[in-house]
N, C-alpha and C positions, 0 to 999 in steps of 0.2 A: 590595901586590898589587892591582891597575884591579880592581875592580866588573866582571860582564859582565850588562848588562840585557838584558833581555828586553823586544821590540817589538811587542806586540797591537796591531790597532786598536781593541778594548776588553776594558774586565773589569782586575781587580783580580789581581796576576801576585806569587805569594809570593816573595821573593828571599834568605830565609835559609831556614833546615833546619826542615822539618816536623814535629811533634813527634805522631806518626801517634795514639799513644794518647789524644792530646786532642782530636781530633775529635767533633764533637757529629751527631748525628741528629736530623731535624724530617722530618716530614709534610708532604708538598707539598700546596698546594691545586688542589683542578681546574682546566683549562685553562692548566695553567701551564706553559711551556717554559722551564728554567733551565740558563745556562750556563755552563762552568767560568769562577769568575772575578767571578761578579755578586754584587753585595752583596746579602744576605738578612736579610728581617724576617719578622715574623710578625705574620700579618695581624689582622683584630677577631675573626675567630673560630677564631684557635690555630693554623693553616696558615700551612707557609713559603709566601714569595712576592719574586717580585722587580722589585715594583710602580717603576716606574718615574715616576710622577707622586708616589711617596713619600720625604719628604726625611728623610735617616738622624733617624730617632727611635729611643725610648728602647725600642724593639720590633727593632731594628738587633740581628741575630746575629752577625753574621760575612759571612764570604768563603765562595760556593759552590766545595768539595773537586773538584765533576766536575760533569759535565753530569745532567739529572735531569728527562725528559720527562712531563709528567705533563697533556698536552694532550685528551687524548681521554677522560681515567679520573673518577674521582670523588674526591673531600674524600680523603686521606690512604692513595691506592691506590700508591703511591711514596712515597720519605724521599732528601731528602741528604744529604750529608754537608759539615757547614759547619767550617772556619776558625774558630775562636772570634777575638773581636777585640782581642789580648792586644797589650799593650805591645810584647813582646820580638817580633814578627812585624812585618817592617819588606815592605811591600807598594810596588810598583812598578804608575801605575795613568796614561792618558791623560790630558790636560787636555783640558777642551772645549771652552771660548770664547774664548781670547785666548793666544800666547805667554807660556809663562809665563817669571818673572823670578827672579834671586839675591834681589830683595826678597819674595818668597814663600814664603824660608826662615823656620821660626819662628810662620809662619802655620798656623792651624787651619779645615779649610775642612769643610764640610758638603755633606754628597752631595745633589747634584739631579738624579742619572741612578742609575740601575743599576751602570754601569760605567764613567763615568768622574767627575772633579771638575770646579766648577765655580767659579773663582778668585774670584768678585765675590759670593760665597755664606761668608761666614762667619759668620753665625747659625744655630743651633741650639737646639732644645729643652733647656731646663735637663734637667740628669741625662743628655742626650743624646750618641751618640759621634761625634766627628770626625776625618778625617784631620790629621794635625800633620804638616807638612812638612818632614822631613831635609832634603833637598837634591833639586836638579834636576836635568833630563838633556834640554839644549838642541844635544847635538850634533847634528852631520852626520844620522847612522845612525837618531837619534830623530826627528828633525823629518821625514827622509823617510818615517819610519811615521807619522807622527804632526803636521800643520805646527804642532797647538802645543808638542810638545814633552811630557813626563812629569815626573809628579810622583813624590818616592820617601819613603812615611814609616809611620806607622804610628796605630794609633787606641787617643788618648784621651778622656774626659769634657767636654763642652764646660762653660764656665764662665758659660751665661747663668743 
């Protein structure tokens, strides 16, 4: 039975079954607007956030469950609800700088956006998590959402 993906033009898209009771809750920090889909850390002082000049470190929770405005409030006046970043949760997620390739399979890449990956980024903080790459999605249907096309896998431990 074909796979049907799912075509964002960002954020982190689950493509098996959610397992609702494992959901985790964090405290957003102020001025932060977070949207379904963006990968979330927590920041130096204990508030999620989905810093976007932050590359998945060992403070990396998960996958934002929903959107979670928390623009106008203060330190922990809103919570998300995150994706834990489990093995068996295979995520469908944009590529951002180049066509990606069959040889991208196998590879472990490290986030340099929020919401999508970045192929020529495979260093990471020891203990830290990475996307590992199932397979690709260079079709038709992808590349017109997306011209570089989607990566589809799931997050384990990097090895530096």
């Amino acid at each position: 039975m074909p796979k049907t993906n799912v075509y964002k033009a960002a954020g982190f898209t689950l493509l098996n079954k959610l397992d609702e009771g494992g959901l985790k809750s964090y405290q957003v920090y102020r001025v932060i607007n977070i949207a379904k889909g963006d990968a979330i850390h927590i920041n130096a002082t204990g508030y999620a956030v989905n810093d976007v000049a932050t590359d998945i470190s060992v403070k990396f929770v998960g996958i934002a469950a929903h959107a979670a405005n928390n623009a106008s409030g203060s330190d922990g006046d809103i919570n998300v609800l995150v994706i834990p970043p489990l093995r068996k949760y295979q995520f469908i997620v944009p590529v951002a700088n180049a066509l990606i390739t069959q040889a991208a399979v196998g590879t472990q890449v490290d986030l340099s956006a929020v919401n999508t990956v970045d192929l020529t980024d495979l260093s990471g903080a020891a203990d830290a998590l990475g996307l590992f790459i199932d397979e690709i999605d260079v079709s038709t249907e992808a590349v017109a959402a997306n011209e570089y096309g989607y990566a589809i896998g799931h997050f384990v431990g990097h090895y530096a």
